[in-house]
GUROZA-998278 format. One record per residue (C-alpha): residue in three letters; x, y, z. Coordinates in steps of 0.5 Angstrom, whole numbers, plus 500, padded with zeros to 3 digits. Layout:
BEGIN
ALAXYZ
...
// end
This chain:
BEGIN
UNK191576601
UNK191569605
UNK193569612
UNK197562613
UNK198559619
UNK203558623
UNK206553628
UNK206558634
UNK198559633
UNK196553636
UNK195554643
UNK200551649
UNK198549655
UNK198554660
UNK198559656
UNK193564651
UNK196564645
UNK192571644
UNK196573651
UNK202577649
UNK204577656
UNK204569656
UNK207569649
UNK215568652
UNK218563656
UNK225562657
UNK231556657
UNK237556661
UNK243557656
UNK245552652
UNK253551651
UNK255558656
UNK250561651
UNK246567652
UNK239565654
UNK233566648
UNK226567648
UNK223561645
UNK216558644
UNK214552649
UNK213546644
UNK206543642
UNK208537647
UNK208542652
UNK216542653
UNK220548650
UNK222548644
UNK230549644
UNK235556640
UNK236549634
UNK229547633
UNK225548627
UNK219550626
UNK216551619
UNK210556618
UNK204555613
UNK204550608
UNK212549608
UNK212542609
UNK208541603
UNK212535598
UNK217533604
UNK216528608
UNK210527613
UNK210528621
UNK211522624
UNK207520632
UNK207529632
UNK203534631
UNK200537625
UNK206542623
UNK212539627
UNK219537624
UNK221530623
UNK226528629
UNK230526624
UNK231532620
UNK237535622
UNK239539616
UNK234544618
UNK237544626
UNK240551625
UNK234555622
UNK232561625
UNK225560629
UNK219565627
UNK218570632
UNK211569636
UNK206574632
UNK205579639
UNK213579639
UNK216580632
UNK223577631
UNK229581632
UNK234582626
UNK241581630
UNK238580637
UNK243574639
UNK249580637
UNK246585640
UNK247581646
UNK253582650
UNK256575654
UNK254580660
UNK247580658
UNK248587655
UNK245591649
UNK250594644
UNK248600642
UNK248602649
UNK251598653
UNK244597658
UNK243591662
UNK236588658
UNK231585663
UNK229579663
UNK224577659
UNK222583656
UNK221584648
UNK226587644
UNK225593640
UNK222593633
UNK226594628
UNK225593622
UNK218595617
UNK216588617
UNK216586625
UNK212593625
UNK207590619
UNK206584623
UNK206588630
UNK199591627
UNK197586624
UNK196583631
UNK194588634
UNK188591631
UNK185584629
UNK185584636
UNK182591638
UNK177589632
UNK174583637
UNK171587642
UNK164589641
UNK163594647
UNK167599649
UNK171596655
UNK172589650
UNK175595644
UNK179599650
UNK182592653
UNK184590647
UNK188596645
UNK192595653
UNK193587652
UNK195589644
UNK201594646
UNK203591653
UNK208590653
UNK209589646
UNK209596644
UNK211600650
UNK211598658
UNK205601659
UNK199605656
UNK193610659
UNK187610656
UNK183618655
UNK176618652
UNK170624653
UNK166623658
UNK160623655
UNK162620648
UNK159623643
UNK154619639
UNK154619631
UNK152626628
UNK151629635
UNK154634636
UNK156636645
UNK154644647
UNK159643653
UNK166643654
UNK171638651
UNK172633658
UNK177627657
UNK176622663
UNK181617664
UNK178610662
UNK184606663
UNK191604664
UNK195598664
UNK203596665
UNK208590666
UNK210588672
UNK216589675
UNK219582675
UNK217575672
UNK219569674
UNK222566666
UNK222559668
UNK216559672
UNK212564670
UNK211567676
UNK211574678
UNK216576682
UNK216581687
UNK221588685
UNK227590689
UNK227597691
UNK232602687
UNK234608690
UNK235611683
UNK231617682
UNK231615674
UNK230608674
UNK224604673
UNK220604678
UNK221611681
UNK219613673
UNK213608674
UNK210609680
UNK206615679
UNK201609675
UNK199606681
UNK198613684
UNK194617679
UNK188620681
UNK187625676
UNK181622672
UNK177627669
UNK181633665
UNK177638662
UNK181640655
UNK182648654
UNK180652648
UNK186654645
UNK190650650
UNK197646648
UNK193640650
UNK187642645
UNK192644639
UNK195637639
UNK188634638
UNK186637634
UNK193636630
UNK190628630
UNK197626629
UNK201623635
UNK207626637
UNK213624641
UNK213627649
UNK218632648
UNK215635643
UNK214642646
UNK207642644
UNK206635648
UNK211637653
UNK206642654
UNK199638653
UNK202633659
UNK200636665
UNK195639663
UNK192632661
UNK195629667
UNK195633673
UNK201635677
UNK201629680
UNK202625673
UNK208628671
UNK213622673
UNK209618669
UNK212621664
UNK220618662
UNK224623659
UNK227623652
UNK223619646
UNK220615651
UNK213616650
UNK208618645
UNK201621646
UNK196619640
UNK190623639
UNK184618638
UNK181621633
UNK173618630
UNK169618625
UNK168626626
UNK171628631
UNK178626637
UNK174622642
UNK180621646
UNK187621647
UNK192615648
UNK199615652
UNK204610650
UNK210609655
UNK217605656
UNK221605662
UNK228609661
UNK232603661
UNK229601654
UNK230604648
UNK227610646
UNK221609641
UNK223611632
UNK219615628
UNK216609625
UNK214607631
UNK209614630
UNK206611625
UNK205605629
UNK202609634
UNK197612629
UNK195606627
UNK192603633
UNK190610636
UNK185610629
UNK183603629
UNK182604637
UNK177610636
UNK173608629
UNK172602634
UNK170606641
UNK165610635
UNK162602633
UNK161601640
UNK158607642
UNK152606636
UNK151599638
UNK151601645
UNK146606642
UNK142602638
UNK141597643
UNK138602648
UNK133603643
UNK132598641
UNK130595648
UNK126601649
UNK122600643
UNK121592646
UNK119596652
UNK114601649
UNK111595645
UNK109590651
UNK104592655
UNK107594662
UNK102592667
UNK097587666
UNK090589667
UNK085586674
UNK079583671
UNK073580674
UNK074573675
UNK081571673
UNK088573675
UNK094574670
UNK102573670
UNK107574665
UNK114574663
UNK119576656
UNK126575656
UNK129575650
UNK133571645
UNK140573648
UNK144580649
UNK146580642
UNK138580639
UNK134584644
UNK129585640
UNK124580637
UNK116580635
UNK114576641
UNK108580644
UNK103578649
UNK096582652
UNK090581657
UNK084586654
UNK078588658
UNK072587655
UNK065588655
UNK060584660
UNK068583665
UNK070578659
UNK078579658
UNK080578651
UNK088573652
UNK093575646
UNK099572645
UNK104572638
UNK110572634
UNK112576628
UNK117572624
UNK125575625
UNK129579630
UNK130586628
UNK128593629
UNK123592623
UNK119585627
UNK119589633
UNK115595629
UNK110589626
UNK110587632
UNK107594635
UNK102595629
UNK099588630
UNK098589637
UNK094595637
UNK091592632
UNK089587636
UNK086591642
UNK082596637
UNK078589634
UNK078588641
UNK074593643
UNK069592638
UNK068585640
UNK068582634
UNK069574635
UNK077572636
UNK075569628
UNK074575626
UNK079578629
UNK085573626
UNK081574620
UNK083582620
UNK090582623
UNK090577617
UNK088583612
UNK092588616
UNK099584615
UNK098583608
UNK097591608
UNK104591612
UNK108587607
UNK108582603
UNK112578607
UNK110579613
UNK108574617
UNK106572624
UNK104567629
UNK098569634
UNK092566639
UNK086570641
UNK081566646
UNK076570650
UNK075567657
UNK067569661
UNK067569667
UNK060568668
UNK060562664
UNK066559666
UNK067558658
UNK073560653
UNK073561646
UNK080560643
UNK082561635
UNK089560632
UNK093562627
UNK099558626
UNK101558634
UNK103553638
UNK096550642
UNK095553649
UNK097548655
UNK090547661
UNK093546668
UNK087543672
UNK085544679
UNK087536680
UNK094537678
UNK092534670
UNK096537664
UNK091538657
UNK094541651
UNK088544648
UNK085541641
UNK085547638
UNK085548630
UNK091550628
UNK091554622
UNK094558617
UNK099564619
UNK097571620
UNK100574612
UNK098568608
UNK092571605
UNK086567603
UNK084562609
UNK079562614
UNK080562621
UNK076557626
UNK074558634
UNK072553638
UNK069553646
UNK072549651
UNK070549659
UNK075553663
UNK073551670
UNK075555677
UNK081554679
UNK084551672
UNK090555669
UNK092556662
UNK097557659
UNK099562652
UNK107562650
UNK111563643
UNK114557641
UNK122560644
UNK120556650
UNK118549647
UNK122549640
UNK130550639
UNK137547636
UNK136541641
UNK128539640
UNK122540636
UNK116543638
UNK112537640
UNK117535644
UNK118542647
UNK110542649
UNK111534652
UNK116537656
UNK112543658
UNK106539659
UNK109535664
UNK113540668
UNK106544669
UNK104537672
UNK110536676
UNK110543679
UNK102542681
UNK104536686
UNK108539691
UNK102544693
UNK097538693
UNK090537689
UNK086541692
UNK091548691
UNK093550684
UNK100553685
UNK101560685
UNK101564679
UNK108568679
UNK112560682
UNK109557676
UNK111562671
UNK118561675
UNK118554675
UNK115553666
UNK122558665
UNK127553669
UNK126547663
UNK129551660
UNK137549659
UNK143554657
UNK142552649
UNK135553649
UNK135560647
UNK134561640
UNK128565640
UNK126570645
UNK120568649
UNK113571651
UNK109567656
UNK102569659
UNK099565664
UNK091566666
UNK088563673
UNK080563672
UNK077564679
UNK071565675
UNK064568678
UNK059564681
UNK052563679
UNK050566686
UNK054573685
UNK049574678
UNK043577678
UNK041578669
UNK034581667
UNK031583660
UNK027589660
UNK023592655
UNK024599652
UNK018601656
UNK016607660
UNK016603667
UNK023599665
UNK027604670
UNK021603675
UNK022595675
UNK029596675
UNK029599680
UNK025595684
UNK030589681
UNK036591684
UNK033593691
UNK032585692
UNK039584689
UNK042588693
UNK038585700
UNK038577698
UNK047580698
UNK046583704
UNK049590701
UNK043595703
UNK048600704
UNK049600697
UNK041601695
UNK040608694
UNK046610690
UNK045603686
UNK038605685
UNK039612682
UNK045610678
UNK041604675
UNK035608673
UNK039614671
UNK043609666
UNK036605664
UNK031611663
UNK037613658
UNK038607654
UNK030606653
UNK029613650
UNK033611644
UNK032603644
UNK028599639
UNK030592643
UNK029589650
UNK034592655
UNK039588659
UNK041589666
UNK046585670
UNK049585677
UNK055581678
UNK058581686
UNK065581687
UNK070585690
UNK066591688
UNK059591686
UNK058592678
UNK052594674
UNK051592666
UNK045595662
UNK046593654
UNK041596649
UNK042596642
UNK044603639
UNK051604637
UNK053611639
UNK057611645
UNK054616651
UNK059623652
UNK059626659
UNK058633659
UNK056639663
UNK048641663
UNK046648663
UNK041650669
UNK036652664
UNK036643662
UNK031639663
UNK036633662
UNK044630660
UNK045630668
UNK044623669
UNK051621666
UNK054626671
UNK052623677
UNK054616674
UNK061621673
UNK060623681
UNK058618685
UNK061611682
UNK068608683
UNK069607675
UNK064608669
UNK066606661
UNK061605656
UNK064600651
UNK061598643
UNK059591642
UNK057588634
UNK049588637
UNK051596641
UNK053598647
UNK055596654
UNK054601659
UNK057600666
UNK059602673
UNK062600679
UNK061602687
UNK066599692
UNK062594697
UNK064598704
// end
């Protein structure tokens, strides 16, 4: 069925064509005639009781608008002065209002005055028809809970009813689970209409007091002062057996009569108005009620019908299957922020000679996840390996690749194979993953020793050198292939990383969007970086945590397609003074002269508090490296913030700490190395092992 426009579904000026409270206006009378509600005019002013106003393609074969807009009449047709104006969506048209008006402003049936400016009721099956219609259109519009609830409020008030609270449990059950406590509504929210409304201005005016205990405000004014909240719903109770009964029900039903104050409290019973003029509507899900809906008119008003039960129904069902929607996406996104958060290392490792910060934020609240990922990785000899990728889409699934990946990452790592070789396996592990699986990645390995990185690329956006003096580099990095593709080779270069320079990973959310390219994205962020380290002069490069800051602020508020990863690493570097690196042969005299070694160390650093320890802890870790050796030994001393101490050999098996017997001769040299220094580890290179350790300096 094809929904045809109509001339009131353009917007007025000053007023929201979605409002219901804003969709009537009123004129004066005309001729002594009773004042009608009409629509303002696409010009701005009222349209008049007489004119015309066609709906969806009616002027199809009759003569063009002329200086008017696209659905107005010609001035000229008079013929067509007397035809009836469509009512506004929110408010259907009444059959016979003008004769249910009495020159007095009174209606017929019950001889009641008619405020001013309020709706007639529906009463036809058509004004229904078109009232729900409207109404859950709009309750379908919300995506979370408070959007779906507002919705309902804004649809029924003051088309439906004057005013309408709103009960959900508390908690909401989600999906399948199922609640092991108590049934407990809590009142989420109310809506009415105010007292007054000024109709040729559109203010509110301020209500008259009104000694009738019957009247309006009276019956109303427990809206504003209803504290109960939180209402726990009986086993066997009346209010439990209308919920359970799922159709809505009139107040003064005896059932519902019952439920009310049970639901309300004490204090909420002159909420209720007597006779029809309330209807409580059980919010029924998908498995279970989740609420309650109360639907309320003022006493002047006529009461609700029966078919308006069927109305209720309507919106009470479109209402909870939209509050189960909203619960599962709310859910959904919990988990998926929780797996984004799982996936992304939550703090960044210290290594020896390099400082790092870094930053994530997502494409946008409606695509939380994505397969953007970053890690810093210690490696053996205080080298740090610097990853940063992408796995093609936002999902759920991106986000599982992208965690695969990045432990795959770390385990190539750890086996200090070349950043080549480890594009080329995380290659072979994506094709194992799928045959679309696809992903971007940089790998570079910084030494701090020698003040040199080695960096390869697959498909990834080149990184960007901050130098001490304030010059910007984009680095040239060969580009190659995708992780995924299958079949290519990946290429490593070697470049200068100086002391005090700082370099850059990022995904391309930060340099590409709708409104430039990548290139043109990098230029800009290679010039930002430069602007920001002027201001602290040449000599100082900025602070790491600012700079990251300052590199997320070109961003502008349509730049976020894509979610964003960024990793900056400012390399200190170590000093040749701080090193001290011998080869020692697999000799029986090797723990001896290393021994000897370290002491000269130790006394040209001025740390001979340190000597004793250092001296045991050097010869326990030589005698047991020798033993087993067929190749010279390496020993190395890097002075730090702590003192650490390296010896490499080239036998694979990893040393394991255990507790000697006290009949042994041996196996308690790694003991001491466990009692005595502030950190050991024992790392597997592709020529061996690394066996480190560390004391503090003082």
């Amino acid at each position: 069925m094809t929904e045809q426009p109509t001339s009131y579904d353009r917007p007025q000026p000053g007023v929201d064509p979605a409002e219901a409270r804003g969709a009537l206006l009123r004129v004066p009378a005309v001729s002594g005639s009773p004042a009608l509600p009409v629509r303002a005019g696409t010009d701005g002013t009222p349209a008049g009781p007489g004119t015309a106003t066609p709906c969806g393609n009616g002027n199809k074969g009759k003569e063009p608008p002329v200086n008017g807009p696209e659905h107005s009449q010609p001035a000229t047709a008079e013929t067509d002065a007397h035809r009836p104006r469509p009512a506004p969506e929110a408010v259907p048209p009444q059959p016979g209002a003008e004769q249910e008006r009495a020159s007095g402003g009174q209606e017929r049936r019950t001889g009641r005055g008619l405020p001013p400016g309020r709706p007639m009721p529906m009463r036809r099956d058509g004004d229904r028809l078109r009232f729900v219609g409207a109404a859950t259109r709009r309750i379908a519009r919300g995506l979370d809970l408070d959007e779906i609830v507002m919705g309902l409020c804004r649809a029924t008030v003051p088309t439906f009813s004057d005013a309408i609270l709103v009960y959900l449990r508390d908690p909401l059950p989600v999906g399948d689970e199922r609640p092991t406590g108590p049934v407990v509504l809590r009142l989420r929210r109310t809506d009415r209409i105010p007292e007054e409304r000024d109709t040729e201005n559109g203010f509110l005016l301020p209500s008259a007091p009104d000694p009738d205990p019957d009247s309006a405000a009276a019956v109303f004014a427990g809206l504003s002062s209803l504290t109960t909240e939180l209402c726990e719903v009986r086993p066997g109770g009346a209010l439990n057996e209308v919920l359970r009964g799922v159709r809505p029900v009139f107040a003064d039903a005896p059932g519902a009569r019952a439920a009310l104050p049970e639901l309300l409290g004490e204090s909420g019973e002159t909420v209720v108005p007597g006779g029809r003029h309330a209807i409580l509507a059980p919010l029924r899900g998908r498995r279970r009620v989740i609420g309650a809906a109360l639907f309320l008119r003022r006493p002047e008003r006529l009461a609700f019908e029966a078919d308006d039960l069927l109305v209720a129904a309507q919106l009470a069902t479109h209402s909870a299957l939209g509050v189960d929607k909203a619960v599962l996406y709310g859910r959904e996104a919990y988990i998926a922020d929780e797996l984004q958060r799982t996936m992304l290392p939550e703090t960044l490792p210290r290594p020896t000679g390099v400082r790092l910060a870094s930053r994530y934020l997502p494409a946008a609240e409606t695509a939380r996840v994505g397969g953007d990922w970053y890690d810093a990785i210690p490696l053996p000899g205080s080298r740090v390996a610097l990853v940063v990728g992408d796995v093609m889409g936002h999902s759920m699934t991106s986000a599982a690749i992208m965690g695969q990946l990045r432990t795959t990452a770390q385990t190539l790592a750890n086996l200090d194979l070349p950043p080549q070789e480890v594009l080329h396996h995380l290659d072979e592990q994506a094709q194992r993953l799928g045959t679309d699986r696809m992903a971007t990645c940089l790998y570079a390995v910084y030494d701090p020793v020698t003040h040199r990185i080695t960096i390869a690329n697959a498909g990834h956006p080149p990184p960007v050198l901050l130098h001490l003096g304030g010059r910007a580099e984009v680095l040239r990095v060969p580009p190659g292939a995708p992780i995924g593709v299958g079949g290519v080779d990946f290429e490593a270069v070697e470049l200068e990383a100086p002391a005090g320079a700082t370099l850059l990973l990022y995904t391309d959310g930060l340099v590409e969007s709708r409104l430039r390219d990548v290139w043109t994205g990098i230029e800009q962020l290679r010039e930002r970086l430069a602007a920001t380290a002027q201001l602290t002069g040449p000599d100082h490069p900025p602070p790491l945590e600012a700079l990251c800051d300052e590199v997320l602020d070109m961003l502008g508020p349509g730049d976020r397609d894509d979610d964003i990863a960024l990793l900056a690493a400012r390399f200190d570097g170590i000093a040749p003074s701080d090193v001290a690196y011998w080869t020692l042969e697999p000799e029986d005299s090797a723990p001896g002269r290393a021994r000897r070694l370290a002491r000269r160390a130790l006394a040209r650093w001025d740390l001979e508090e340190l000597t004793d320890a250092v001296e045991l802890l050097v010869s326990e870790v030589v005698t047991n490296a020798v033993r087993y050796a067929s190749r010279p030994v390496t020993l190395r001393l890097l002075r730090t913030d702590v003192l650490r101490c390296e010896v490499g050999d080239d036998v694979p098996q990893l040393p394991r700490l255990r507790q000697a017997r006290a009949t042994d001769e041996g196996g308690r040299g790694l003991y001491l190395v466990n009692r005595m220094a502030r950190r050991w580890g024992a790392t597997r290179l592709s020529t061996g092992k690394v066996v480190w350790f560390e004391l503090n300096r003082s």
